[in-house]
C-alpha positions as CSV (number, residue, x, y, z in Angstrom):
1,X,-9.5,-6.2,18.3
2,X,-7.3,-4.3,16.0
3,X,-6.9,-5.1,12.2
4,X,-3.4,-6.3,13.4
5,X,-4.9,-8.6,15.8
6,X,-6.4,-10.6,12.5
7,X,-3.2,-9.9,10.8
8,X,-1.3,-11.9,13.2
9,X,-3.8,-14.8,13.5
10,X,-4.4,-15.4,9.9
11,X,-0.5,-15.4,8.9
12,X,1.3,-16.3,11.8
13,X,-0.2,-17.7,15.0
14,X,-3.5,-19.2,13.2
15,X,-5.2,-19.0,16.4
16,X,-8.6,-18.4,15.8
17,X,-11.2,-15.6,16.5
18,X,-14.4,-15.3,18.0
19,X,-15.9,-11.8,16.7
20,X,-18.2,-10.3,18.7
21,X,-20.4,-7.7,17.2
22,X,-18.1,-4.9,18.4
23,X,-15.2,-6.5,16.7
24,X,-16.8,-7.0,13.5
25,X,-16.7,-3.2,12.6
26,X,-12.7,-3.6,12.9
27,X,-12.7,-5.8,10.2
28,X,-12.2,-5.3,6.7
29,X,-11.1,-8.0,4.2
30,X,-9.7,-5.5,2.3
31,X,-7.2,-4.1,4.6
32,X,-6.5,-8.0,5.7
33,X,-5.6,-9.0,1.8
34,X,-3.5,-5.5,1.6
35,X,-1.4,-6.5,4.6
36,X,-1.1,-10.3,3.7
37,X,0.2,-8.7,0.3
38,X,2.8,-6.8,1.9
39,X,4.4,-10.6,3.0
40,X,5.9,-11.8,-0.3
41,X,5.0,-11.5,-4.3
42,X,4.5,-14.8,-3.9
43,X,1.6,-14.2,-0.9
44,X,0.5,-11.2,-2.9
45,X,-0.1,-13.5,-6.0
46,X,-1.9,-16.2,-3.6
47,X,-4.2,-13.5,-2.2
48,X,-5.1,-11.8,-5.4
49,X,-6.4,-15.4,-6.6
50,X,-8.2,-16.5,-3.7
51,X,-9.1,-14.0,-1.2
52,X,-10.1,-11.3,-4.0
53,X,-12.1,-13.7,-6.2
54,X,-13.9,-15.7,-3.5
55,X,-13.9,-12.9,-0.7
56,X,-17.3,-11.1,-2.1
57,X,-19.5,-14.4,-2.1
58,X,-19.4,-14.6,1.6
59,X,-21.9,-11.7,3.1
60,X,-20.8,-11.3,6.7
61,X,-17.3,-10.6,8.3
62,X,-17.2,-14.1,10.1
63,X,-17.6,-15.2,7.0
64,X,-15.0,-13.6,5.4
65,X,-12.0,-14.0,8.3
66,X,-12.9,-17.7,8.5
67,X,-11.9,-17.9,4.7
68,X,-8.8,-16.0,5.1
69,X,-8.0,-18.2,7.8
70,X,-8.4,-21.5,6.6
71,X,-7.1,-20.2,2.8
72,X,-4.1,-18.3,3.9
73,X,-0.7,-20.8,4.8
74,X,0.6,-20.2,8.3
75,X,4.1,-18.1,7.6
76,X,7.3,-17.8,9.3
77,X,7.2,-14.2,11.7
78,X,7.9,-11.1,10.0
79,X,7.5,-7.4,10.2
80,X,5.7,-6.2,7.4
81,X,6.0,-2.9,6.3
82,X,3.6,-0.8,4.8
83,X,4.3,0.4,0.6
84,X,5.2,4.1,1.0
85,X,5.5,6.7,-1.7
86,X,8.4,7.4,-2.6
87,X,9.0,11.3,-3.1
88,X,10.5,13.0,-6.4
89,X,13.5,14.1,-6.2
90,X,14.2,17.9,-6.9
91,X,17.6,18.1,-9.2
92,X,19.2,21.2,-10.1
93,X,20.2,20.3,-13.6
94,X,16.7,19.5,-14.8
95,X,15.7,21.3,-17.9
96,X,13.3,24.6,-17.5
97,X,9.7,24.6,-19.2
98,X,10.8,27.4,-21.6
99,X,8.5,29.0,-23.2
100,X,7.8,28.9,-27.1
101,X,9.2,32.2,-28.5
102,X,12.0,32.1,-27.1
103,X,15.0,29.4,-26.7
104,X,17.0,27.4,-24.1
105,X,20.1,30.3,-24.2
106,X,17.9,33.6,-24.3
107,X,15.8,32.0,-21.3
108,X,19.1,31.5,-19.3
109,X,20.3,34.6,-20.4
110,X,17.1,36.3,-18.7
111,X,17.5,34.1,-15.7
112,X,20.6,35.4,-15.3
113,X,20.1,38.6,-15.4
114,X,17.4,38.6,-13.4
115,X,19.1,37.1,-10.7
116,X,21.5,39.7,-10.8
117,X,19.6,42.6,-10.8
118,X,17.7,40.7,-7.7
119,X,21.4,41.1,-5.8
């Protein structure tokens, strides 16, 4: 069993589980209430006030995946896709750190010539 094995049966099939030890070290509460999160806001909210609060009180995994299953609603089907960083843009017109003796015009005059006594 996968983490997306419990995935699918908390939120959409909600057929149940038997863990066996070997499937107990797939699961992880944590992962389960960062993918239900991934649903809605709405879901997110609902996991962040049940799953999070009452989630530690229970000591074993079986535990712990029988709440999620009998707390969490079953939902309609749908692909949830994993929060990714979104990477800074380089622009060209973005100011220069310059620094403090001199100013904005003398740095781009150095810049300048730099670049053409580079060619």
């Amino acid at each position: 069993m996968t983490i997306f094995d419990y995935i699918n049966s908390t939120l959409f099939s909600k057929s149940k589980i038997d863990m066996n030890c070997d499937d107990e070290s797939q699961f992880s509460l944590y992962m389960l209430s960062r993918w239900c999160s991934f649903y809605s806001k709405e879901v997110a909210n609902y996991v962040n006030q049940t799953l999070n609060h009452y989630g530690n009180l229970y000591t074993t995994k079986q535990e712990q995946y029988d709440l999620s299953f009998n707390i969490l609603p079953k939902l309609k089907l749908k692909r949830l896709a994993y929060i990714k960083k979104t990477k800074k843009s380089s622009d060209e017109n973005e100011l220069p750190i310059v620094p403090e003796f001199c100013s904005l015009r003398e740095y781009n005059n150095n810049v300048e010539l730099l670049k053409t006594l580079s060619k």
